[in-house]
TINU-417144 format. One record per atom (N, C-alpha, C): residue in three letters; x, z, y. Coordinates in steps of 0.1 Angstrom, whole numbers, plus 5000, padded with zeros to 4 digits. Atoms other than C-alpha are relative to their C-alpha. Example, Ala and Ser with C-alpha at 12.3 -4.5 7.8 and 13.67 -1.06 7.14 Angstrom:
ALA500950004988
ALA512350784955
ALA500950005012
SER499150004989
SER513750714989
SER499250085011
This chain:
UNK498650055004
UNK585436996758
UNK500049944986
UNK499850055015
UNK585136966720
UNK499049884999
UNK500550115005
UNK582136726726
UNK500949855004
UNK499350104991
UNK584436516748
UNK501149914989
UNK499050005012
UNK587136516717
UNK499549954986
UNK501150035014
UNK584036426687
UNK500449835002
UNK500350125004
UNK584036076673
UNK498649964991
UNK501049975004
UNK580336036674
UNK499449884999
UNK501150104997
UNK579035746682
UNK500749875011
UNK499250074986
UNK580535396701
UNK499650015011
UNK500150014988
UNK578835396729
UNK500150155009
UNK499349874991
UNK580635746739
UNK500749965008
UNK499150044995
UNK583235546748
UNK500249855007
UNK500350124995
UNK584435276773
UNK500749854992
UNK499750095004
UNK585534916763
UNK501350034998
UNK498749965001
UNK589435056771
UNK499950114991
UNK499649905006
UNK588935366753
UNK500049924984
UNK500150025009
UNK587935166722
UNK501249894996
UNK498750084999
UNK590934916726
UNK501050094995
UNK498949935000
UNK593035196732
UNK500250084980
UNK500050025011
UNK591935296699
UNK500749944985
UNK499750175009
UNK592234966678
UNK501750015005
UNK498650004993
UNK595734976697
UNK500750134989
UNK499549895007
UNK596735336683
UNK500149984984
UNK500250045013
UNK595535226648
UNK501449904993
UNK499150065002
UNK597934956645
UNK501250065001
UNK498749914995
UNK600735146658
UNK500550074989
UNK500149915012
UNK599935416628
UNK500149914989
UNK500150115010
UNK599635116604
UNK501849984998
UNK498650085000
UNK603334966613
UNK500850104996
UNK499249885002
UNK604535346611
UNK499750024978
UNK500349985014
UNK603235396577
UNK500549834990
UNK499350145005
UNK604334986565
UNK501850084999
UNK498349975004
UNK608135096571
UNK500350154995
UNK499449845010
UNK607735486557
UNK500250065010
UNK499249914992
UNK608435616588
UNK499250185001
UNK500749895000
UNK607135966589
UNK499450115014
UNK501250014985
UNK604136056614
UNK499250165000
UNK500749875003
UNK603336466605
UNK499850095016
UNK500149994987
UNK602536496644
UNK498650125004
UNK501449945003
UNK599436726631
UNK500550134990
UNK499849935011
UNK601336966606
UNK498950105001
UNK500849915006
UNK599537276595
UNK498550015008
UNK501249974996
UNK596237196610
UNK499049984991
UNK501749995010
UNK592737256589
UNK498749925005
UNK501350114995
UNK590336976584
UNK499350044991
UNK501249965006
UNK586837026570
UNK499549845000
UNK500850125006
UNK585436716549
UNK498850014991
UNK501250025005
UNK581536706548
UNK498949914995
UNK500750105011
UNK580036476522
UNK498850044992
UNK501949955003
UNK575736486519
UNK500349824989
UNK500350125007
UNK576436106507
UNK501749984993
UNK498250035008
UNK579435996482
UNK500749885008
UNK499450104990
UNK582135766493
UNK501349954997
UNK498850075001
UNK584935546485
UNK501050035014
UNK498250044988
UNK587035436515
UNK499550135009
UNK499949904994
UNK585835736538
UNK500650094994
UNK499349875003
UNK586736026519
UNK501249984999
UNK498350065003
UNK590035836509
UNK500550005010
UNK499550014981
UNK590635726545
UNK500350135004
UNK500149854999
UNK590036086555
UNK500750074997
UNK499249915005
UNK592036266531
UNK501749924999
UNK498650094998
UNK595535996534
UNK500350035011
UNK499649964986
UNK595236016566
UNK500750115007
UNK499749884991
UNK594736376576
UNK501950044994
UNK498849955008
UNK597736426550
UNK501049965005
UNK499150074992
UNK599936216566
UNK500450015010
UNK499349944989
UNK599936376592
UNK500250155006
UNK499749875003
UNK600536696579
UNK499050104999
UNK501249874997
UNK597036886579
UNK499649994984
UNK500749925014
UNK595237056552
UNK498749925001
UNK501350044995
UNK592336866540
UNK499250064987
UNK500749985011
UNK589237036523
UNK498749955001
UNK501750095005
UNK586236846504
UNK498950065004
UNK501049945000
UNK583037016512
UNK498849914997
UNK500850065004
UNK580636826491
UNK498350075003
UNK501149974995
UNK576536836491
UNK499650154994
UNK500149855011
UNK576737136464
UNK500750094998
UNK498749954995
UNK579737286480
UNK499450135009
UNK500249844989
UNK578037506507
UNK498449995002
UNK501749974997
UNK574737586522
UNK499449945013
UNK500750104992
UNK574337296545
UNK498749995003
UNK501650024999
UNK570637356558
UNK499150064990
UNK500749955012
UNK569737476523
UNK499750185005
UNK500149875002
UNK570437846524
UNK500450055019
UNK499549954990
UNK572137866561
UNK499249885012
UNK500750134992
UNK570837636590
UNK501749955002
UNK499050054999
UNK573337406600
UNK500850035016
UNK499249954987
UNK573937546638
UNK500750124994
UNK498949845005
UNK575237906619
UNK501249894990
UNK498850065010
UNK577037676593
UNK501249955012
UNK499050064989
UNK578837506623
UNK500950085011
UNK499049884993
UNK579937806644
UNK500650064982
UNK499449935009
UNK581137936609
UNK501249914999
UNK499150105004
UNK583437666599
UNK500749985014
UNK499050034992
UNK584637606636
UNK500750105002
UNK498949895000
UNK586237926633
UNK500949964985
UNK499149975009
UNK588237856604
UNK500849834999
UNK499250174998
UNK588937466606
UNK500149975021
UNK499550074989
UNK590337256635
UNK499249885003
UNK500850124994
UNK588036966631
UNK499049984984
UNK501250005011
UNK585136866611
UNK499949804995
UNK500450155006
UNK584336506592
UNK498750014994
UNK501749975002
UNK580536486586
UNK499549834994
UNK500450105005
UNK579236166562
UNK498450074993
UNK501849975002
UNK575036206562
UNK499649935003
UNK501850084995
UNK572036116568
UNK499750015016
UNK500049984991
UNK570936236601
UNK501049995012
UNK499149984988
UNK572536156635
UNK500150145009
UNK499949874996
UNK571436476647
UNK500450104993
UNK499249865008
UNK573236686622
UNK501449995008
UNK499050014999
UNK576636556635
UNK500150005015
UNK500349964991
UNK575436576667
UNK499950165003
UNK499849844999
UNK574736936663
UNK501250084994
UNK498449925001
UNK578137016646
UNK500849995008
UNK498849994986
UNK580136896676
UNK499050045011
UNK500749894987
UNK577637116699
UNK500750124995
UNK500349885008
UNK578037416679
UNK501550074991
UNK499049945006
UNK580937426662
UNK501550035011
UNK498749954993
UNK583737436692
UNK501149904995
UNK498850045007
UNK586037206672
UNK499449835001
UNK500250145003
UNK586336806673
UNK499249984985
UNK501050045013
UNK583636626647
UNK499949874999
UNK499650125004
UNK584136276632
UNK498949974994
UNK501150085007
UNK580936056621
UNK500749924990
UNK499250095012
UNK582435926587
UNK498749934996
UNK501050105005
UNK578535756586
UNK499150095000
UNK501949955001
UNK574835836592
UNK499549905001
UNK500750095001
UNK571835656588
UNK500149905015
UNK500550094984
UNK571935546628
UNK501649905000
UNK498450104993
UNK575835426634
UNK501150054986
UNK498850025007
UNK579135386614
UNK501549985007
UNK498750014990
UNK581835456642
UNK501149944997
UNK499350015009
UNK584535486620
UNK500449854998
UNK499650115010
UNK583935176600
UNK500549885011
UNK499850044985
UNK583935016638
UNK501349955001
UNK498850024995
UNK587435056649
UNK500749884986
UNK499350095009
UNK588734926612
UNK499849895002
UNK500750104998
UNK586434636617
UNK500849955011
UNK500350084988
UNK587334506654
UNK502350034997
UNK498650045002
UNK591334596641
UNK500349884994
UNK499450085005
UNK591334336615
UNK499949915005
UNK500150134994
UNK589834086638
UNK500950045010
UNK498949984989
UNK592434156665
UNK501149944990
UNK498650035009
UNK595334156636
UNK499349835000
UNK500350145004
UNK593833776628
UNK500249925015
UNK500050104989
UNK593033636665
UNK500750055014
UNK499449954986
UNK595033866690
UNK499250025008
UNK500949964987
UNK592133916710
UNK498750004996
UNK501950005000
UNK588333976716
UNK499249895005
UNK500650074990
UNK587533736743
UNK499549854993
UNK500950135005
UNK585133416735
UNK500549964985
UNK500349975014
UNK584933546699
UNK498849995001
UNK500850035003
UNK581933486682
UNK500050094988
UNK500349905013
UNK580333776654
UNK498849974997
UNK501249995005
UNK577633706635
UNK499750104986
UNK500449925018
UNK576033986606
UNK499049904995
UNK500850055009
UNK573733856581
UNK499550104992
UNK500549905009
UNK571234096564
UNK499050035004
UNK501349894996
UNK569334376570
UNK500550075014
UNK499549974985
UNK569934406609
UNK499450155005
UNK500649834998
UNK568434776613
UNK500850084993
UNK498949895004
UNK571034946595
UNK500850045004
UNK499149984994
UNK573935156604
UNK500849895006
UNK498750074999
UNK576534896604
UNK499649875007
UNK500750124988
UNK574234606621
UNK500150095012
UNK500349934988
UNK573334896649
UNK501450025009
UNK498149954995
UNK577434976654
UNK500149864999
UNK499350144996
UNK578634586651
UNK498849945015
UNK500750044983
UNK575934536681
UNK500650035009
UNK499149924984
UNK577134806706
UNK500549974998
UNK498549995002
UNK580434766693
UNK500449875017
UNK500050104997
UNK580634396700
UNK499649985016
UNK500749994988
UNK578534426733
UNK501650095011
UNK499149864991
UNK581334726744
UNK500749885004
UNK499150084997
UNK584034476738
UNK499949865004
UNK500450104993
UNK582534186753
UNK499949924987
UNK499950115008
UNK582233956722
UNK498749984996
UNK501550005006
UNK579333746716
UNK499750034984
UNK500649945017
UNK577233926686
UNK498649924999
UNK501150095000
UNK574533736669
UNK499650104986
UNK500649945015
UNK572233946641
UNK498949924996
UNK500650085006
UNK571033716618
UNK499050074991
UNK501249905013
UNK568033856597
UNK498449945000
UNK501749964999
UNK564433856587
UNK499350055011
UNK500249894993
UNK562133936612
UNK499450145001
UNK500549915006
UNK560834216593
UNK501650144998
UNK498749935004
UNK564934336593
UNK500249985014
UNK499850044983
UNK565534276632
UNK500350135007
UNK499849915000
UNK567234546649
UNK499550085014
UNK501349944990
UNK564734816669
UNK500549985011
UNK500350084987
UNK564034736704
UNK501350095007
UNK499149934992
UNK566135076717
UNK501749984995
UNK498550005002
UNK569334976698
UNK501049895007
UNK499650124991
UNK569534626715
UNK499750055012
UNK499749914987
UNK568734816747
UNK501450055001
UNK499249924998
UNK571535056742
UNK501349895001
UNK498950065001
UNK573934746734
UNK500349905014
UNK500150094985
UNK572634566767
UNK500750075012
UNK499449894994
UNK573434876782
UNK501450005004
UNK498450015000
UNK576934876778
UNK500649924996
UNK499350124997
UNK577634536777
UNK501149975007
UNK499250034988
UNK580634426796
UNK500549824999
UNK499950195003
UNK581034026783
UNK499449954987
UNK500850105007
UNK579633776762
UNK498550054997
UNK501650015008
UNK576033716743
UNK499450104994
UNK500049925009
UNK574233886723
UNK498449964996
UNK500950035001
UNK571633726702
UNK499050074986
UNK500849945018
UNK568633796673
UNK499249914995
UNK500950125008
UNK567433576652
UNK499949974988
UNK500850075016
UNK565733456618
UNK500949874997
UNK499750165003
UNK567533096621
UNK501750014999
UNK498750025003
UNK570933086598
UNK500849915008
UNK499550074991
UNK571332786617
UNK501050095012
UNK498949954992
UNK573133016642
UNK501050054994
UNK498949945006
UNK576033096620
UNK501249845010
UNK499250135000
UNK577532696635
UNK501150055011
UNK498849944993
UNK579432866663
UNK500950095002
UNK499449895002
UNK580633156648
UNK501850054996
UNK498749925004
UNK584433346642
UNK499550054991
UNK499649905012
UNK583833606622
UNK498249994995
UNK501750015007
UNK580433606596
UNK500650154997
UNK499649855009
UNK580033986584
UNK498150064988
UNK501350025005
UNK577234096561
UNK500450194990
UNK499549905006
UNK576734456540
UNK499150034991
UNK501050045015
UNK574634516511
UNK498350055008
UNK501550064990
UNK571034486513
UNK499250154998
UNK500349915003
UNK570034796503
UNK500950165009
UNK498849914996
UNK571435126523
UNK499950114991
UNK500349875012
UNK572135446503
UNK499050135005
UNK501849915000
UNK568935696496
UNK499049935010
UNK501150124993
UNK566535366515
UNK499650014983
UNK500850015010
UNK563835386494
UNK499049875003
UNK500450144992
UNK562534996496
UNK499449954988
UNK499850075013
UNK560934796468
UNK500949865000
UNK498150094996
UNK564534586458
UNK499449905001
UNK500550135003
UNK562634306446
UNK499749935009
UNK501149984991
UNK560534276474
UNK501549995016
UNK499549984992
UNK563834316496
UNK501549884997
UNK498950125005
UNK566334096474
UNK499249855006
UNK500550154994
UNK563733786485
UNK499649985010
UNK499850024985
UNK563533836519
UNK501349975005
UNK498450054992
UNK567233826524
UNK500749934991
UNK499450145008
UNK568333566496
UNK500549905014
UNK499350124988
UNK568433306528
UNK501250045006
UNK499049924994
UNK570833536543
UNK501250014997
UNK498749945008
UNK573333576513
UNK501249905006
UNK498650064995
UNK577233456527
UNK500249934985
UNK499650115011
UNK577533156501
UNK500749845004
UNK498850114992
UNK579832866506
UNK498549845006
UNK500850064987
UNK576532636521
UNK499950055012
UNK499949914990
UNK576432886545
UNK501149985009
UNK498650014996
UNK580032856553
UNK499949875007
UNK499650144997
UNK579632496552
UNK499349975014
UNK500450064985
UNK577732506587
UNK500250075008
UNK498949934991
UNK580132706601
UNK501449895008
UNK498850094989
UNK582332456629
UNK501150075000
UNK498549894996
UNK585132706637
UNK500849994990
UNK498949985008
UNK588232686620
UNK499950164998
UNK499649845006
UNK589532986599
UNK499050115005
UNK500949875003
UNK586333186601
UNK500450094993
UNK499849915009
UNK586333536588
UNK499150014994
UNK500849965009
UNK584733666564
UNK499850184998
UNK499649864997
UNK584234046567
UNK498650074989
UNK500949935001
UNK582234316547
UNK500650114995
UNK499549864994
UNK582334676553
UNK500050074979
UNK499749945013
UNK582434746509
UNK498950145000
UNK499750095010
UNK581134786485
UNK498649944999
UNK500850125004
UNK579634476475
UNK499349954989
UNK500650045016
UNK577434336447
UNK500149835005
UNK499550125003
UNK579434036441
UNK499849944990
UNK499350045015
UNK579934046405
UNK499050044994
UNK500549945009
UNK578434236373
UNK500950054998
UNK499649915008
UNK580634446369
UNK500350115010
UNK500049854993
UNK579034786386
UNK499350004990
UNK501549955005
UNK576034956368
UNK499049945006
UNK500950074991
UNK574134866394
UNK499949864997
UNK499950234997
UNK575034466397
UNK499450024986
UNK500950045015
UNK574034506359
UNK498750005001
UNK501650014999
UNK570834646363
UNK499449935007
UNK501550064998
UNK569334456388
UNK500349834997
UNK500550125009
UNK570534156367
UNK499150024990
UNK500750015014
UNK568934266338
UNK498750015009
UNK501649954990
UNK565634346359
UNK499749845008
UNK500650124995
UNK565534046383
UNK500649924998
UNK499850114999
UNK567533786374
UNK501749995009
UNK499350064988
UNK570233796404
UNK501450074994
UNK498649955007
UNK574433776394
UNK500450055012
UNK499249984989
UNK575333806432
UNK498650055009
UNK500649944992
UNK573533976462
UNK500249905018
UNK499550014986
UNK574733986501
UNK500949854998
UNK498850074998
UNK577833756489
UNK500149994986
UNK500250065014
UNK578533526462
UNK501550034999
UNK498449955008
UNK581633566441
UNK500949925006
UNK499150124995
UNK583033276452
UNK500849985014
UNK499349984984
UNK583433336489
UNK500550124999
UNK498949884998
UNK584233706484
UNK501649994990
UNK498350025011
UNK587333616457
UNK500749915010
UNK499650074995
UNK588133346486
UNK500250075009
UNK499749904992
UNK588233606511
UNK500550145000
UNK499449825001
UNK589333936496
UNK500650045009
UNK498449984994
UNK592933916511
UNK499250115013
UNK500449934983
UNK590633986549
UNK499250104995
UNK500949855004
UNK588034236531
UNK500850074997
UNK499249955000
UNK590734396518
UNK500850075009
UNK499349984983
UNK592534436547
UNK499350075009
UNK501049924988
UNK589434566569
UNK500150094990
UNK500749875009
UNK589034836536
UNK501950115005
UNK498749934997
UNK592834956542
UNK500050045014
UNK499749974985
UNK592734956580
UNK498250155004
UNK500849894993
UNK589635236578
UNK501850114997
UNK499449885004
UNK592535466565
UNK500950025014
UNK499249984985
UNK594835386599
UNK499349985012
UNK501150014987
UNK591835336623
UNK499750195000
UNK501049955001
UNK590435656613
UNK501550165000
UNK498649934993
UNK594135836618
UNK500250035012
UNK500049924980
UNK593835756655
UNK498850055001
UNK501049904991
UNK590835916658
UNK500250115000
UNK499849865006
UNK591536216641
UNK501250015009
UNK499249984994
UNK594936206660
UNK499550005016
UNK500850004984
UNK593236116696
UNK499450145003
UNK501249864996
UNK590836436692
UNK501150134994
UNK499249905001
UNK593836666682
UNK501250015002
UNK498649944997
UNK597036586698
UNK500050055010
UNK499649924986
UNK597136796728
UNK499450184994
UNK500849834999
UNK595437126706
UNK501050124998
């Protein structure tokens, strides 16, 4: 039962369930736009576990749960004895006795997999190395809010196609029938069983892979996420010049046919210089901008923006889906 109630992974679910979703999300969105008050969750206990740091998840997470009346507590990597001192199957029967649901941002697929075996209580992938569920629903909300629909849409990523967020905009896209195209290096190309799994549960359009930008000319929506993922140990250098071709820059754009393309990235970005990071690996190699040049993301915020707010009411209905009947 409790695995049935986890938000683990898209392809748990069917192409309606994930509609139904995206559907719910907005709903929670319009309610929260006019103030109306949505505490449909009061005094229930959430558990928020963080191996990796996090902007819009932990945020998302803790607005949310609040919002709808539950208790939310942090449990950072130096917080408990995650695998360290305790294994993580006792950590997980421990905590499902005292919380109602679990939120799990790591590394491993199989940790969060084994907290919704083990612990009895619904468990939320806020991000592992394999998939990015979560970031999912926000994602396929904003393109709905923009085109009203999925159907003979066109997604293209640009990057490093082996990462979480390439591997989830595959299935995703594949679930909801929209042709997906991952543009990349072939040394970045995403493994053989992930494009299986997305063939798998296909139900409409394309779904292509390929080295040649040239396929951006039929595209809706372009998406792209930084080139580097957090604790990938890669040489940058070595990884910044393989996907330079790649970067979303307004030539890029320019051989894009489709009116009002999106522009999508799941944050945060090295746009600018002004992180630590963006500094250093100016001062080191040379480079002001990464994935995305300044120019197209300051021209597009408004919709990044937009996809960064809608994790906080995508990520509502889930948490609300896997706990309104407990």
């Amino acid at each position: 039962m409790a695995k049935a109630k986890s938000f683990l992974k898209e392809i748990d679910y069917s192409k309606k369930e994930i509609e139904d979703f995206i559907n719910l999300a907005l709903r929670f969105k319009k309610l929260k736009k006019e103030r109306i008050p949505h505490r449909y969750l009061d005094g229930l206990n959430i558990a928020l576990i963080f191996e990796k740091a996090s902007t819009r998840t932990r945020s998302a997470f803790t607005v949310a749960g609040q919002d709808l009346g539950m208790n939310m507590s942090y449990l950072g990597k130096d917080d408990i004895q995650l695998g360290k001192k305790e294994s993580l199957v006792d950590t997980a029967k421990v905590l499902g006795t005292m919380f109602d649901g679990i939120e799990y941002r790591g590394f491993k697929q199989e940790s969060v997999e084994l907290l919704a075996e083990f612990s009895g209580v619904p468990v939320w992938n806020g991000l592992t190395d394999t998939w990015h569920p979560t970031q999912m629903i926000a994602d396929f909300m904003t393109i709905k809010e923009h085109f009203g629909k999925f159907e003979d849409l066109t997604l293209a990523y640009l990057g490093d196609g082996r990462n979480n967020v390439a591997n989830s905009l595959l299935v995703t896209s594949a679930i909801l029938g929209i042709n997906v195209k991952i543009i990349a290096p072939k040394e970045l190309q995403p493994e053989s069983e992930i494009v299986d799994l997305a063939k798998k549960h296909q139900t409409e359009g394309l779904i292509t892979i390929t080295d040649d930008t040239a396929a951006v000319a039929d595209t809706n929506i372009l998406y792209t996420d930084v080139w580097v993922s957090m604790g990938e140990e890669v040489d940058f250098k070595e990884r910044i010049d393989l996907l330079l071709p790649y970067q979303i820059n307004q030539a890029l754009l320019n051989r894009v046919r489709k009116p009002n393309a999106l522009v999508l990235h799941c944050l945060p970005a090295f746009h600018d210089l002004n992180t630590e990071i963006g500094r250093e690996i100016y001062e080191r190699y040379g480079y002001k901008e990464l994935e995305i040049t300044d120019a197209v993301f300051q021209k597009h915020s408004q919709t990044i923006f937009q996809e960064a707010e809608n994790r906080l009411h995508s990520i509502k209905a889930i948490m609300y889906h896997s706990l309104k009947n407990i």
